[in-house]
GUNU-43809 format. One record per residue (C-alpha): x, y, z; residue number from 1. Coordinates in pm, 1 decimal. Example, Ala and Ser with C-alpha at 12.3 -4.5 7.8 and 13.67 -1.06 7.14 Angstrom:
2
+----------+----------+----------+-----+
!        x !        y !        z ! num !
+----------+----------+----------+-----+
!   1230.0 !   -450.0 !    780.0 !   1 !
!   1367.0 !   -106.0 !    714.0 !   2 !
+----------+----------+----------+-----+
//
This chain:
356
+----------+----------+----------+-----+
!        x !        y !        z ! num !
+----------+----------+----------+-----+
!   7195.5 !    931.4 !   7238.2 !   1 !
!   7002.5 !    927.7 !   6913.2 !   2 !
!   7163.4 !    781.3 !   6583.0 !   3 !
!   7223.6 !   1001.3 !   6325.7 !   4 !
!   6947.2 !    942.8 !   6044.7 !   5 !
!   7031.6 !    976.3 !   5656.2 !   6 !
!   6861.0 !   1000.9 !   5350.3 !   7 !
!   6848.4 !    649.5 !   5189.1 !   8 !
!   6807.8 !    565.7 !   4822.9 !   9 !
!   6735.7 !    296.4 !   4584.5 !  10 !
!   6452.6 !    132.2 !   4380.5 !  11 !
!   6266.1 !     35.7 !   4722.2 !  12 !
!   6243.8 !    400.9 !   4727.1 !  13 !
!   5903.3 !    527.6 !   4524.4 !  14 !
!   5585.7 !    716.8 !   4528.2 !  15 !
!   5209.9 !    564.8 !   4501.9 !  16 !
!   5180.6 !    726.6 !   4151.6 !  17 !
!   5494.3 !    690.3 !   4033.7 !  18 !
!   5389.8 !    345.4 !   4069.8 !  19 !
!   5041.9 !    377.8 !   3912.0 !  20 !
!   5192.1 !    498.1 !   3629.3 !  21 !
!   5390.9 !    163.8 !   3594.0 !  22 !
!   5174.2 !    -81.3 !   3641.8 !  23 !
!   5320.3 !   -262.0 !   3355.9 !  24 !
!   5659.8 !   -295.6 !   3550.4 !  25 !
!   5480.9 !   -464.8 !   3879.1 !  26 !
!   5183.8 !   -651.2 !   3746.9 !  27 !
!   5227.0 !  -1010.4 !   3580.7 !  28 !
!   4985.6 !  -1184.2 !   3403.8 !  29 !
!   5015.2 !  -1555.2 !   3389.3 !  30 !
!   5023.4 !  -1640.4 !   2989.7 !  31 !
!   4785.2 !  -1941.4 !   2897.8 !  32 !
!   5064.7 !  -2164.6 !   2855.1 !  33 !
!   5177.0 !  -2135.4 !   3214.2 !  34 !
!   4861.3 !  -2147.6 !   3326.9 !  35 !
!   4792.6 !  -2487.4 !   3093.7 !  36 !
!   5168.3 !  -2616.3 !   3269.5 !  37 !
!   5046.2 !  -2512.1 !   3603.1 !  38 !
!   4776.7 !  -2695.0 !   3597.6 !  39 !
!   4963.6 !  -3021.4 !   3518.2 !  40 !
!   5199.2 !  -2975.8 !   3763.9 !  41 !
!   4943.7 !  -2912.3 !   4052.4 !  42 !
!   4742.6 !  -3204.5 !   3921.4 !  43 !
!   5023.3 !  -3413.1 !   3901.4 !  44 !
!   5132.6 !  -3311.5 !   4306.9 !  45 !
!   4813.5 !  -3355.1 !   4453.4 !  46 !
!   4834.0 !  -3727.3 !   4317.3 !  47 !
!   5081.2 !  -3800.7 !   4487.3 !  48 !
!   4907.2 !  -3730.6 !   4845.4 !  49 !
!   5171.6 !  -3511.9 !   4958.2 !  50 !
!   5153.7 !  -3291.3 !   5231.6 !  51 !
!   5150.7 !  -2922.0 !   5162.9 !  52 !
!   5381.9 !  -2862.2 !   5457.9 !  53 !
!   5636.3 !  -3097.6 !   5271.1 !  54 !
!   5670.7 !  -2938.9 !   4961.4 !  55 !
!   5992.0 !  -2838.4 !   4831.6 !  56 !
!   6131.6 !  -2552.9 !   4583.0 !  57 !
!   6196.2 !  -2855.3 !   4333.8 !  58 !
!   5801.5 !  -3060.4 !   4365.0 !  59 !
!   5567.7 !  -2811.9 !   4124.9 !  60 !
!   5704.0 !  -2909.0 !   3766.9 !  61 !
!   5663.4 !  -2582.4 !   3603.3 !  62 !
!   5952.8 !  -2445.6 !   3422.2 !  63 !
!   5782.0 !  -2191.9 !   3231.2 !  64 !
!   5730.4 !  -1970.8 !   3575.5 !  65 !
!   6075.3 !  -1995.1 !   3594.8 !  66 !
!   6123.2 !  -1654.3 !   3456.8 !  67 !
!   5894.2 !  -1526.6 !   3680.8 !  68 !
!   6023.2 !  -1669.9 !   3992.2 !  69 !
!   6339.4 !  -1486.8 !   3926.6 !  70 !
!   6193.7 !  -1150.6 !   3830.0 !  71 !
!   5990.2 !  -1211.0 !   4174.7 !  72 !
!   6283.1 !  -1299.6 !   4382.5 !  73 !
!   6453.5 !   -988.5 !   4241.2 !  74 !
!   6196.1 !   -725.1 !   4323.6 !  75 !
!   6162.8 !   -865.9 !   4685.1 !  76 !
!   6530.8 !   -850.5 !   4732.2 !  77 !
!   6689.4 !   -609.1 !   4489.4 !  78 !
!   6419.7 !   -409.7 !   4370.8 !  79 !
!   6145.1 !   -220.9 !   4460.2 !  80 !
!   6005.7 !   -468.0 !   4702.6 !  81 !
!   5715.8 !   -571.0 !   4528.9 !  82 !
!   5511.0 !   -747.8 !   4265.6 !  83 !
!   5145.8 !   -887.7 !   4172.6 !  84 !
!   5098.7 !  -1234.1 !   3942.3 !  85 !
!   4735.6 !  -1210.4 !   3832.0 !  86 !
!   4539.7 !  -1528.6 !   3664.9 !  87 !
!   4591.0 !  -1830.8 !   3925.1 !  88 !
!   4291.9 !  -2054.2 !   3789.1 !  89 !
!   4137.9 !  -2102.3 !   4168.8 !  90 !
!   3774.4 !  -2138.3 !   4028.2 !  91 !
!   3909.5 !  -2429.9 !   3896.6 !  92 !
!   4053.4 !  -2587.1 !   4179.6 !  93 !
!   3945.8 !  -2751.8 !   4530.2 !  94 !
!   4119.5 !  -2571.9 !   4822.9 !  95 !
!   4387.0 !  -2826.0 !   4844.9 !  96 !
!   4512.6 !  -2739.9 !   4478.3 !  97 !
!   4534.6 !  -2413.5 !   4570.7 !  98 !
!   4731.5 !  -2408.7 !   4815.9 !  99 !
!   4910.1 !  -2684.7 !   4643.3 ! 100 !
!   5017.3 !  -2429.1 !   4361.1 ! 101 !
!   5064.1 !  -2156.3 !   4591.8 ! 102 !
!   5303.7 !  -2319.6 !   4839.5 ! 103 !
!   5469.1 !  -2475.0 !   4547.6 ! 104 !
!   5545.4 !  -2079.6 !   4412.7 ! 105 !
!   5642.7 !  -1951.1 !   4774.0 ! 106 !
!   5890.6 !  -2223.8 !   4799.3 ! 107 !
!   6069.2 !  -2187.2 !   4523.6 ! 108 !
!   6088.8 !  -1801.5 !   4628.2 ! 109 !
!   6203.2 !  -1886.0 !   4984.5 ! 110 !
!   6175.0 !  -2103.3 !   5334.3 ! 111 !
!   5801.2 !  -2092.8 !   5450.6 ! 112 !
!   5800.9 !  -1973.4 !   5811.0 ! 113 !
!   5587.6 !  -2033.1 !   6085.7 ! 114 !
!   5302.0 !  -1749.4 !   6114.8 ! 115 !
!   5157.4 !  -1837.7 !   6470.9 ! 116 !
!   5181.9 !  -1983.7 !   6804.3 ! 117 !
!   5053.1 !  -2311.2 !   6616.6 ! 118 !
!   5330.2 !  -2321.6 !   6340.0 ! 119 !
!   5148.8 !  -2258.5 !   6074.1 ! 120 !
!   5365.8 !  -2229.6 !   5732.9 ! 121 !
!   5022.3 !  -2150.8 !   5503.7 ! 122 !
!   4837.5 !  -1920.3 !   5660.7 ! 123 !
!   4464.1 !  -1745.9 !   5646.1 ! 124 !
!   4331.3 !  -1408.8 !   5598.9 ! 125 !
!   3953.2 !  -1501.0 !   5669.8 ! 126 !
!   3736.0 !  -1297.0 !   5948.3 ! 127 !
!   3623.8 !  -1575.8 !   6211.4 ! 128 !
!   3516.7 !  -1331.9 !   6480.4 ! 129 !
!   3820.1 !  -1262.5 !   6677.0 ! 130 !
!   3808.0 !   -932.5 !   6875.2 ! 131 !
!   4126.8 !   -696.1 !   6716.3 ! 132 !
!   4090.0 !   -496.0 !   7062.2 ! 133 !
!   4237.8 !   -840.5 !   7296.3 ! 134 !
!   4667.9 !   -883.0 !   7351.4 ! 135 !
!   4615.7 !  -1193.6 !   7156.6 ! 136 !
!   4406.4 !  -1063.7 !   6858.5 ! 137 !
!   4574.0 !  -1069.9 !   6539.9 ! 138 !
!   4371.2 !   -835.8 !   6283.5 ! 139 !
!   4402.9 !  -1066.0 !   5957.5 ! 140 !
!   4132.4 !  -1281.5 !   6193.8 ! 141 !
!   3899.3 !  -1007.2 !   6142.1 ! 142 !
!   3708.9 !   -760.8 !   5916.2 ! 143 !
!   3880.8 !   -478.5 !   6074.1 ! 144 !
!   4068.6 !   -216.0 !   5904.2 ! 145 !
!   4458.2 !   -296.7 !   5894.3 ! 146 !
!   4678.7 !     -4.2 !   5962.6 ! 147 !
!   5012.9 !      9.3 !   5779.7 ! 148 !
!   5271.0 !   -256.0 !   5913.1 ! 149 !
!   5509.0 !   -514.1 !   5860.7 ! 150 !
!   5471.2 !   -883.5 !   5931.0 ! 151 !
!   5805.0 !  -1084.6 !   6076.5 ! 152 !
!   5934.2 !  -1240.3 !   5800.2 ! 153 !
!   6166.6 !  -1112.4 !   5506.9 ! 154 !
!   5859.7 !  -1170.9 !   5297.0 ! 155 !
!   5502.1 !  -1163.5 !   5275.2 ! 156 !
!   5273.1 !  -1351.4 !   5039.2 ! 157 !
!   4883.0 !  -1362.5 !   4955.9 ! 158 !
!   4719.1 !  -1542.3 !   4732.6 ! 159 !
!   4333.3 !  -1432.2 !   4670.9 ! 160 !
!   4128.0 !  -1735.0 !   4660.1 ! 161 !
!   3775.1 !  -1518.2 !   4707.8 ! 162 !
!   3726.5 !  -1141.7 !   4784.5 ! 163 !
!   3479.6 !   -938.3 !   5015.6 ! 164 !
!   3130.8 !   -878.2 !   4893.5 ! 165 !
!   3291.3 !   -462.1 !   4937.3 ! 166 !
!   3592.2 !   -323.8 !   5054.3 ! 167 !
!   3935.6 !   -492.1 !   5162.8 ! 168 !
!   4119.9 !   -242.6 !   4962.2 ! 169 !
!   4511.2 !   -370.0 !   4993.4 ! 170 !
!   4725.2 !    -75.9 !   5019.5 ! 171 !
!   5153.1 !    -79.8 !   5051.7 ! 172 !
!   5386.3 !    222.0 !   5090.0 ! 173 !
!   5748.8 !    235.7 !   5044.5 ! 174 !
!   5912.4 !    254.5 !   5446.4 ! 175 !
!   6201.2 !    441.9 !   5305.9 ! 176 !
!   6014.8 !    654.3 !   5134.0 ! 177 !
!   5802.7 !    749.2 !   5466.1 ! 178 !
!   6157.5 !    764.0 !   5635.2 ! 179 !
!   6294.8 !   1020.3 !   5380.6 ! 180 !
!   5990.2 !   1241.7 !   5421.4 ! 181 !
!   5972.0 !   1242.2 !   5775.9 ! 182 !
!   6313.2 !   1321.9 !   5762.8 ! 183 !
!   6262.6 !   1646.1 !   5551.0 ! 184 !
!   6024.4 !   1699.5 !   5828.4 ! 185 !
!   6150.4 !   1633.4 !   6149.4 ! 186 !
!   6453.8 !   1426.7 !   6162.1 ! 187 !
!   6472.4 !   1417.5 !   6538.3 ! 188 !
!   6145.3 !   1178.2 !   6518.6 ! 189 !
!   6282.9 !    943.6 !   6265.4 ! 190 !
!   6576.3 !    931.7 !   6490.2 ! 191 !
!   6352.1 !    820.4 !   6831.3 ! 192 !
!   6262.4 !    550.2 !   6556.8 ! 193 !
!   6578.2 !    458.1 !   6516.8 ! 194 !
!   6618.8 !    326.9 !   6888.3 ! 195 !
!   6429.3 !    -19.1 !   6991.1 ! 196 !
!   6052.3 !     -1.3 !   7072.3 ! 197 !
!   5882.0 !   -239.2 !   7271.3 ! 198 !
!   5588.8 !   -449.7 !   7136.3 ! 199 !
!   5397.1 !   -714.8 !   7224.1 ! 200 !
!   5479.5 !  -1127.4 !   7116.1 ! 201 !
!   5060.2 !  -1163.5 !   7161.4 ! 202 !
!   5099.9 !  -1461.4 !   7339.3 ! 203 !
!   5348.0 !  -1613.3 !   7085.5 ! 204 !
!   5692.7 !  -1665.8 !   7321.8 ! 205 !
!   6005.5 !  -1826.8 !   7158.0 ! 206 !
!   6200.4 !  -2033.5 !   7407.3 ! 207 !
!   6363.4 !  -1833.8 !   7661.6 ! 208 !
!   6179.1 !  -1528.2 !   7554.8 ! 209 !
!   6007.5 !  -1231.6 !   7762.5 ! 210 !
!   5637.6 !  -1155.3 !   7659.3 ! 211 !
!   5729.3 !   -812.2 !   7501.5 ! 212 !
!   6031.9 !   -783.8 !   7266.4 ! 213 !
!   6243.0 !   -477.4 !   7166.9 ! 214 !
!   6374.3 !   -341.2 !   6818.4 ! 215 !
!   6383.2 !    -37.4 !   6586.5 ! 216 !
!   6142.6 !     92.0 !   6377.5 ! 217 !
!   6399.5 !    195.8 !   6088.6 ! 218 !
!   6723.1 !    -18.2 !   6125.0 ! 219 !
!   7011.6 !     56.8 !   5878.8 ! 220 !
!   7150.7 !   -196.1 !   5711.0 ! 221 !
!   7544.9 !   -328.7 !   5672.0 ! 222 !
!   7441.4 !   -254.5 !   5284.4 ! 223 !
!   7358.1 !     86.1 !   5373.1 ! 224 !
!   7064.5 !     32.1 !   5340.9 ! 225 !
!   6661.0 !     32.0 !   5549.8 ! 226 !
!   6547.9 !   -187.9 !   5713.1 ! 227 !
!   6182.7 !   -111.1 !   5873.2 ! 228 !
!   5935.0 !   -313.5 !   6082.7 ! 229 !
!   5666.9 !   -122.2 !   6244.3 ! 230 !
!   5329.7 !   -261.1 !   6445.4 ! 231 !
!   5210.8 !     47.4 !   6598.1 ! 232 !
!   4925.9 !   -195.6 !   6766.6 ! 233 !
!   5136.8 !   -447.3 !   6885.8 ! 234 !
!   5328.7 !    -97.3 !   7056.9 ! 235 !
!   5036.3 !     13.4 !   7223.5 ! 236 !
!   4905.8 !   -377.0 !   7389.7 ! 237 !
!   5272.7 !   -394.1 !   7536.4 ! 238 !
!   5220.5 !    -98.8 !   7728.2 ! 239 !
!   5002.3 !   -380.6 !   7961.2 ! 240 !
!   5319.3 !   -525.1 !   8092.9 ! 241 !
!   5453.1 !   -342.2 !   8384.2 ! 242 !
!   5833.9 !   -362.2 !   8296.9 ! 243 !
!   5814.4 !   -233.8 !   7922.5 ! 244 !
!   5896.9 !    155.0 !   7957.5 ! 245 !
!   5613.6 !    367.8 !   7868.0 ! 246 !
!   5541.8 !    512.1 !   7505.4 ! 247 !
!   5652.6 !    876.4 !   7481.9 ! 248 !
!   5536.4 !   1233.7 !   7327.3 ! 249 !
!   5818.5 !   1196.5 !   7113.7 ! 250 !
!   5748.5 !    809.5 !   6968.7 ! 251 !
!   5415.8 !    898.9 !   6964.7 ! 252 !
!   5469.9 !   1209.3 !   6787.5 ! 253 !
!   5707.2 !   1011.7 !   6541.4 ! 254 !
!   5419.0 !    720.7 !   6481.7 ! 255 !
!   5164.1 !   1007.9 !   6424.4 ! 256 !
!   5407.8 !   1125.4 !   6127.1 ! 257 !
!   5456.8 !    781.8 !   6012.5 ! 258 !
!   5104.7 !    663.4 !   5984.8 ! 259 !
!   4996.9 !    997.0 !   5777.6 ! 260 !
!   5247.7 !    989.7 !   5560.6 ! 261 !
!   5153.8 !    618.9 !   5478.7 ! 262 !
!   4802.9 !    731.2 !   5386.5 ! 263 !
!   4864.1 !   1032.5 !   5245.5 ! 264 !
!   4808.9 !    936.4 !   4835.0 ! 265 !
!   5132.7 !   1107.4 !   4725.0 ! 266 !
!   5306.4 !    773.3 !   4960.4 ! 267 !
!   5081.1 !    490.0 !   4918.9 ! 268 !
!   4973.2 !    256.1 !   4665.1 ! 269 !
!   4616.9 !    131.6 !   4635.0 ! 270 !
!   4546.7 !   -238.0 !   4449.2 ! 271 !
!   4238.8 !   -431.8 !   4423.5 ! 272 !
!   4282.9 !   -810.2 !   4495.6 ! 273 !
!   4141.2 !  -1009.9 !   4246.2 ! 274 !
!   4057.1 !  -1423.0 !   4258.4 ! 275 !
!   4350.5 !  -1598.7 !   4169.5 ! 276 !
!   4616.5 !  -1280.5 !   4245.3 ! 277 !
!   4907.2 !  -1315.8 !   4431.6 ! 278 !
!   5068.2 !  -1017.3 !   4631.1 ! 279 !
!   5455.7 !  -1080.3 !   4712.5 ! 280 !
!   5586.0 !   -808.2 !   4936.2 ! 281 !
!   5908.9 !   -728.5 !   5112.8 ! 282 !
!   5844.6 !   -641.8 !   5490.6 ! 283 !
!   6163.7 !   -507.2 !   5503.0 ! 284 !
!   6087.3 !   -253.5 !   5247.5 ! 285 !
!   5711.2 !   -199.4 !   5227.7 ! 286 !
!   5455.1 !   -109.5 !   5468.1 ! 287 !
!   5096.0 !   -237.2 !   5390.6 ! 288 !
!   4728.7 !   -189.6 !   5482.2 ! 289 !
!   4377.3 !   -305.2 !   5407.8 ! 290 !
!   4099.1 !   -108.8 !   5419.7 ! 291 !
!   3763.7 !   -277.3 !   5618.4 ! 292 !
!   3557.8 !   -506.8 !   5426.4 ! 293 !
!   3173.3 !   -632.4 !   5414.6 ! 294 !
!   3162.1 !   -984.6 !   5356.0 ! 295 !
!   2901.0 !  -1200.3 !   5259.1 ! 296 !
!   2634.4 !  -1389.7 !   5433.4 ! 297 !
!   2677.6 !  -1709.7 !   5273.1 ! 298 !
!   3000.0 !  -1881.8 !   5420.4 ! 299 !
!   3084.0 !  -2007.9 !   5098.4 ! 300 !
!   3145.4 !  -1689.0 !   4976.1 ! 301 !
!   3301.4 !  -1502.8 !   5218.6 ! 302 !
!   3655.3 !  -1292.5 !   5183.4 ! 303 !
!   3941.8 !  -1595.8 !   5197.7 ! 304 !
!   4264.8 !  -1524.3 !   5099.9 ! 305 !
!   4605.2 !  -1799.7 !   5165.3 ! 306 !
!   4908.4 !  -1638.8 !   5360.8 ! 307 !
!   5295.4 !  -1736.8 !   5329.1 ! 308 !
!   5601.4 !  -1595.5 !   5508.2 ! 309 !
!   5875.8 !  -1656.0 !   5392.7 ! 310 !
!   6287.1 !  -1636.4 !   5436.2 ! 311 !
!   6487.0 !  -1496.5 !   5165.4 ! 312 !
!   6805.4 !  -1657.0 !   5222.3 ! 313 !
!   6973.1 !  -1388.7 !   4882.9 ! 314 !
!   6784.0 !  -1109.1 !   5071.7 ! 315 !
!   7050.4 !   -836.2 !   5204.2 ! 316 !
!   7221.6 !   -895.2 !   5553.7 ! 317 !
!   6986.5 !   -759.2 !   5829.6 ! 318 !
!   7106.2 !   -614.0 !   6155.2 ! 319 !
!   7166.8 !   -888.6 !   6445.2 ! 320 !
!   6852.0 !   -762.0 !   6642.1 ! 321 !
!   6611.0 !   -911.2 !   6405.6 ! 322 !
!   6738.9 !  -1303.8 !   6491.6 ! 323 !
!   6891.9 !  -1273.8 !   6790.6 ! 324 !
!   6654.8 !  -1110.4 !   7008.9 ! 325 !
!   6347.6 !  -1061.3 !   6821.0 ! 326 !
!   6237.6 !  -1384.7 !   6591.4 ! 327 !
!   6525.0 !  -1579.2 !   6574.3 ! 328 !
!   6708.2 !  -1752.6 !   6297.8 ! 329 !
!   6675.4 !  -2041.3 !   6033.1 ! 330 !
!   6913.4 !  -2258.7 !   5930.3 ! 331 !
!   7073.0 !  -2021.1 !   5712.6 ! 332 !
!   7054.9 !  -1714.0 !   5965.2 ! 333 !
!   6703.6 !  -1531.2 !   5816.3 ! 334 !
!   6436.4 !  -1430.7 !   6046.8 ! 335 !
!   6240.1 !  -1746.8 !   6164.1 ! 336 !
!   5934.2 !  -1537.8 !   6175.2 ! 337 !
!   5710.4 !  -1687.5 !   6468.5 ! 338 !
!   5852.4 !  -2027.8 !   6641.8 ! 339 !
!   5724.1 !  -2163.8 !   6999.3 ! 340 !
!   5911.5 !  -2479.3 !   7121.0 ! 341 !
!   5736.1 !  -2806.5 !   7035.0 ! 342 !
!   5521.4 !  -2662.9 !   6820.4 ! 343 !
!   5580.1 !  -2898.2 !   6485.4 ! 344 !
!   5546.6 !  -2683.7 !   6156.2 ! 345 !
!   5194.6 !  -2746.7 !   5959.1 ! 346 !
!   4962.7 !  -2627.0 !   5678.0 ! 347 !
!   4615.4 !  -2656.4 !   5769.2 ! 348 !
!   4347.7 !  -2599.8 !   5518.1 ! 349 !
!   4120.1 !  -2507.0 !   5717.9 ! 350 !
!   4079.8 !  -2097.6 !   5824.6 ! 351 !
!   3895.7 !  -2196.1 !   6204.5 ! 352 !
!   4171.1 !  -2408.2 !   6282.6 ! 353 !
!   4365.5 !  -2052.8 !   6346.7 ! 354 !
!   4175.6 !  -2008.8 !   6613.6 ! 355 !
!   4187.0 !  -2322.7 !   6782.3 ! 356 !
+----------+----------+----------+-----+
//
């Protein structure tokens, strides 16, 4: 028996050009002071020799971004779901300071979660060859285009230490939005969405965990809320394990509807990643995309941007299926994004070392 979908409102709730024609409201520009504190206080870190994985919401002494930490923690968790700080000096900096500053600014935002089998809390968006089209490929290894999804985390950050030569367009839609639509549409579809689909872990198996886990595309919340996670790849590679039911007309049907309505420019929102930007998201709340890039030759130069999940732990309460049978749960009960036992958490530096 299907749920019963409704219409769902709120400020995650918006339009591509509703949103263009606000920039002002979602764009942040560090001011030279910050930047000038910023500086001191990543300076002033990386003397100290300490390990990116150890730093802690209190370690970057910058009280000017204070401000915008807050406004940033409110849009991921009571607002629209989004937000993009522009001017992080990283033509400055050696790749250490970066990440310095950047895990410094996630942490005060939320718990960095592991991103991989390997436990990595700072991850890399960097093609190093991997093949999309394997189980185990994971398409931020690549130059492939993304198609909209979610990551498994209650956020998702990316800082934009160099871009592609062309291309690598980054491009986020509102999930409730898509699920109102297709509900003025077709509301038995968003309903099929509304019951668990099976994906694929990729390799990546929690303790006590089958290869292929089950949840709901759109998942309301206690709050009365949405709550959306969607991998249509990761949908289609479990269909390799004999056990996992087999996708039907009608999910297809309803992940046809989905993915147009995501690119369709009266849903989406297109933004250009500059050096030094940083792109919080909510996956609870947005969808997002990247077009396919040309990189450059030189390796020097090539697209590299830093990656952070993170918990939320003042994020809205989440239905039970996203920690008890899909990621698992921190301390404080928010999805643990992707743990494998014995696997100690780390921040490597170094993008090849994600494919080790």
């Amino acid at each position: 028996m299907h749920p019963t979908p409704r219409p769902v409102s709120g400020p995650f709730v918006w339009t591509g050009p509703e949103m263009q024609q606000r920039r002002s409201e979602w764009i942040r520009e560090l001011s030279p002071a910050q930047i000038k504190e910023l500086e001191g206080a990543v300076a002033a870190l990386d003397r100290t020799g300490i390990d990116i994985a150890a730093i802690g919401p209190e370690d970057l002494k910058a009280t000017s971004l204070a401000p915008l930490v807050a406004e940033t923690k409110h849009a991921l968790t009571r607002g629209r779901g989004f937000i993009l700080i522009r001017g992080v000096p990283v033509h400055e900096w050696s790749p250490r300071q970066c990440a310095i500053a950047y895990f410094g600014l996630g942490a005060k935002l939320g718990e960095p979660v592991s991103q991989n089998a390997m436990g990595h809390i700072l991850g890399h968006v960097k093609d190093i060859g991997v093949d999309y089209a394997k189980p185990t490929g994971r398409g931020y290894q690549t130059a492939a285009r993304l198609p909209y999804h979610t990551d498994s985390s209650d956020a998702v950050g990316l800082l934009c230490l160099k871009p592609s030569r062309a291309g690598g367009l980054s491009s986020i839609a509102s999930s409730a939005a898509i699920h109102n639509a297709m509900l003025a549409r077709d509301p038995k579809l968003v309903a099929a969405l509304m019951n668990p689909v099976y994906r694929d872990r990729r390799g990546e198996v929690p303790d006590g965990a089958q290869e292929w886990y089950a949840v709901p595309v759109f998942n309301p919340t206690p709050d009365g809320g949405l709550a959306t996670t969607y991998v249509r790849s990761a949908m289609r590679k479990a269909q390799r394990f004999d056990d996992v039911p087999r996708l039907t007309p009608e999910i297809e049907a309803a992940c046809d509807l989905l993915d147009s309505l995501a690119e369709s420019p009266e849903i989406h929102l297109d933004m250009e990643f500059r050096p030094g930007d940083i792109q919080f998201l909510s996956n609870h709340w947005v969808l997002h995309s990247r077009t396919a890039f040309e990189d450059f030759a030189e390796q020097e130069k090539r697209r590299h941007l830093f990656r952070l999940w993170l918990a939320l732990d003042d994020a809205p309460a989440l239905p039970e299926v996203f920690t008890a049978h899909w990621q698992g749960a921190t301390a404080r009960g928010r999805p643990a994004g992707i743990r494998v036992p014995g696997v100690p958490l780390n921040a490597p530096l170094d993008a090849t070392l994600a494919a080790a």
